[in-house]
C-alpha positions in Angstrom: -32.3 16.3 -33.9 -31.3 13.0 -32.5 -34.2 13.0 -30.1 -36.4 14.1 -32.4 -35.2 11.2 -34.8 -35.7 8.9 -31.7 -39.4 10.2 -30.7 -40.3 9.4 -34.5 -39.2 5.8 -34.5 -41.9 4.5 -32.5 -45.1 5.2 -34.8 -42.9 3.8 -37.1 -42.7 0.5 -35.1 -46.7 0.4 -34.1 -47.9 1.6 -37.1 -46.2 -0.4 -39.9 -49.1 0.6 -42.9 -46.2 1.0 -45.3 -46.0 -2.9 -45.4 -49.4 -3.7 -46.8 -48.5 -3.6 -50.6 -45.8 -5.4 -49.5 -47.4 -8.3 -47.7 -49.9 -8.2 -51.0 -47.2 -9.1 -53.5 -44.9 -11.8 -51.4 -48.8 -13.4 -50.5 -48.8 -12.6 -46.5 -51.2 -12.3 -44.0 -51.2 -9.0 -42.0 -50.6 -10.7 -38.7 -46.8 -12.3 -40.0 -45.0 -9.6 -39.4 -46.7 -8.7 -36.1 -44.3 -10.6 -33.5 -41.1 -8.8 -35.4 -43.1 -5.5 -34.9 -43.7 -6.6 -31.1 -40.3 -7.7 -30.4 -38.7 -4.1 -31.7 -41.1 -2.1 -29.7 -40.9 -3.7 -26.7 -37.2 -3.6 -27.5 -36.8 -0.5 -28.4 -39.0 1.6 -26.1 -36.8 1.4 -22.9 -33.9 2.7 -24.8 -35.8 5.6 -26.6 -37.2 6.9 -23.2 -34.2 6.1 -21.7 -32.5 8.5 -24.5 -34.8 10.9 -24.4 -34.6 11.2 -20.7 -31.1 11.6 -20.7 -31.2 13.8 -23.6 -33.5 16.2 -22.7 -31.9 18.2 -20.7 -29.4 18.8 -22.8 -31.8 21.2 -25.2 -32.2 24.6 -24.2 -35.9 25.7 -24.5 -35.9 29.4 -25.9 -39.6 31.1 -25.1 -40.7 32.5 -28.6 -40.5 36.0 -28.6 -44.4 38.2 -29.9 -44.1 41.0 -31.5 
């Protein structure tokens, strides 16, 4: 679940649309909270591969089973 969690967090990051109504009632321009968006992705995505690569192989991939 925890990788899962982690795979999530990054359209999170690039795609931050839930801001707009924000930026509308504090009076901002959609490029302000660009460079905090830019510094937690390029933050963060070394660590979430790096997670996921050491995660991984910790699931066990079960084939589905047809009737």
């Amino acid at each position: 679940m925890q990788i899962h969690n982690a795979a999530e967090a990054l359209p999170n990051l690039i795609n931050p649309f839930w801001r707009l109504p924000l930026l509308s009632l504090f009076g901002l321009k959609a490029r302000n909270p660009v460079g905090f968006s830019f510094a937690q992705f390029i933050t963060h995505t070394p660590m979430v591969l790096l997670l996921l690569w050491l995660l991984a192989p910790t699931l066990a991939y079960q084939p589905p089973v047809l009737p």
